[in-house]
C-alpha positions in Angstrom: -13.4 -14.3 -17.6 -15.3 -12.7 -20.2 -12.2 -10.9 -21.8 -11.2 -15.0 -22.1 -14.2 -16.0 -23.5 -14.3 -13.8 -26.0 -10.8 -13.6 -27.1 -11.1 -17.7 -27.7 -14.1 -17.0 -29.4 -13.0 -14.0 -31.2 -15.8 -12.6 -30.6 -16.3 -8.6 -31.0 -19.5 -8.2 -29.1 -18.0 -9.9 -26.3 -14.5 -8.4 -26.2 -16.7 -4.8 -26.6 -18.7 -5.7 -23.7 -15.6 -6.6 -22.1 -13.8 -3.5 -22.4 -17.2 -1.9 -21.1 -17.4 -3.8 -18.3 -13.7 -2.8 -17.8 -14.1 1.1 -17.9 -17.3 0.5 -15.6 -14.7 -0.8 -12.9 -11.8 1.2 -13.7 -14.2 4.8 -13.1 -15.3 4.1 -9.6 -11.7 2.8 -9.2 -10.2 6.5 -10.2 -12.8 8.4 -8.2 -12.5 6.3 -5.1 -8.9 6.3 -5.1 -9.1 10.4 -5.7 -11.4 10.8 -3.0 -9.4 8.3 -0.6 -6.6 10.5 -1.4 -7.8 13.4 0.3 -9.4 12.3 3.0 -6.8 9.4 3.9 -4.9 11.1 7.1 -1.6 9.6 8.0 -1.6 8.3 11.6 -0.1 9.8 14.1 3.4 9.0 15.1 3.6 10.6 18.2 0.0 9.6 19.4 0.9 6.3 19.0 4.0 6.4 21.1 2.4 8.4 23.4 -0.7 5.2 24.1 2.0 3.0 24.0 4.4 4.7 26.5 1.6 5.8 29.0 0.6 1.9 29.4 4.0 0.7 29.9 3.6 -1.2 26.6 6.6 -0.4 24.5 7.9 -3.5 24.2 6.2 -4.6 20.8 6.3 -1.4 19.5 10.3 -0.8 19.5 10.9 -4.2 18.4 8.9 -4.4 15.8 10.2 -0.5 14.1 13.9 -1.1 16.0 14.0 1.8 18.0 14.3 2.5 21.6 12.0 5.3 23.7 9.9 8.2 22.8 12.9 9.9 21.4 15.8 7.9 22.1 16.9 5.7 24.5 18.0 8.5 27.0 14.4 8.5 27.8 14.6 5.2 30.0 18.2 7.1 31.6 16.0 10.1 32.8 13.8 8.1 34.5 16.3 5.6 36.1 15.2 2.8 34.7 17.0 0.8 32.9 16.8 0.3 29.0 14.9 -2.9 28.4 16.1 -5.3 26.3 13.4 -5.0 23.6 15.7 -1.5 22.8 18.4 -4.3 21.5 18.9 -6.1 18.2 18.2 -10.1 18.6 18.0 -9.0 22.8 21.2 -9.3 23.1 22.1 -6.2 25.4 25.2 -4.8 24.6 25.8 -1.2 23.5 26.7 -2.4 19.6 23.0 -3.7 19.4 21.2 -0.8 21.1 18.5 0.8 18.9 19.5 4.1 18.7 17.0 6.0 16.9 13.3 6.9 19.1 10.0 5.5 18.4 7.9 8.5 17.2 10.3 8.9 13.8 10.4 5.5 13.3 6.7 4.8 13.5 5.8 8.3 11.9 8.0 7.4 9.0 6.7 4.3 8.8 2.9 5.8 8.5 3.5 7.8 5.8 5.5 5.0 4.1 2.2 2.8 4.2 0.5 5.5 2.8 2.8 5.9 -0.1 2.3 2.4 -0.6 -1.5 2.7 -0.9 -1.7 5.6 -3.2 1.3 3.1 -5.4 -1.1 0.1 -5.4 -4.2 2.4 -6.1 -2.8 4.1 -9.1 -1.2 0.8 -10.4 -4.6 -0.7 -10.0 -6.0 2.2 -12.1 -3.5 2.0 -15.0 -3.6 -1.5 -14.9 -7.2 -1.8 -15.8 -7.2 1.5 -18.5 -4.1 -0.6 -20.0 -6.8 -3.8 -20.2 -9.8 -1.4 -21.5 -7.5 -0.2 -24.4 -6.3 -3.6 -25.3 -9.7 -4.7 -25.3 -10.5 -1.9 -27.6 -8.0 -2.5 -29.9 -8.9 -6.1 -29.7 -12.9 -5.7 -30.8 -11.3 -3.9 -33.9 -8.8 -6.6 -34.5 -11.5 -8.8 -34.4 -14.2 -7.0 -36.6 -11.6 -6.2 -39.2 -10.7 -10.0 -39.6 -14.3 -10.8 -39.9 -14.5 -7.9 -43.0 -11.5 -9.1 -44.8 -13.3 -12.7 -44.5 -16.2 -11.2 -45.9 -14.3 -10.8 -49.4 
């Protein structure tokens, strides 16, 4: 709002303390989103499989990533059970709309997609505000050299 007020205004003490204001959030930004980096640990695939196969609550899990079993759907054949119908596209059971992939790839893959996604938005989120502390910069002097040349 202040980058607004003082571009109306054409103001260079405002668009300066703007562009400060900008670099002030865009620095904890960086460091946090460095620091997230290195600590932020994907989740495990497997373990999550693993909770949800031990309590019989696979349901959710294979619908939801469209796969069938811990490692395929030969899992439910080794137990003698039969393949339940959350392993099928729409739950219609026919072999043509069997998920044929297992859980732990799916969801692993899908871990480490959110966490590409994350480090995306983070470093999008950085340049974004570096590319509004520049402008702002270039701005101020837009501003200030106007006011000079009305000076004259």
């Amino acid at each position: 709002m202040l980058g607004i007020v003082a571009a109306i205004r054409e103001s260079v003490a405002l668009t300066a303390t703007s562009a400060v204001f900008l670099l002030v959030l865009a620095i904890p930004q960086i460091v946090s989103t460095c620091m997230l980096l290195h600590q932020y640990e994907v989740q495990s695939g497997q373990e999550t499989v693993e909770v949800a196969w031990q309590a019989n609550n696979m349901d959710a899990l294979q619908q939801k990533h469209e796969c069938c079993g811990k490692s395929s759907a030969q899992d439910y054949v080794h137990l003698n059970q039969l393949i339940p119908p959350s392993c099928y596209a729409d739950l219609q059971q026919t072999t043509d709309h069997l998920f044929l992939e297992g859980c732990i790839e799916k969801v692993q893959s899908f871990y480490e997609s959110d966490k590409q996604r994350f480090i995306i938005v983070s470093w999008v989120l950085v340049a974004f505000e570096l590319l509004c502390f520049v402008l702002a910069v270039f701005l101020a002097i837009s501003f200030r050299n106007k006011q000079r040349r009305l000076q004259f």
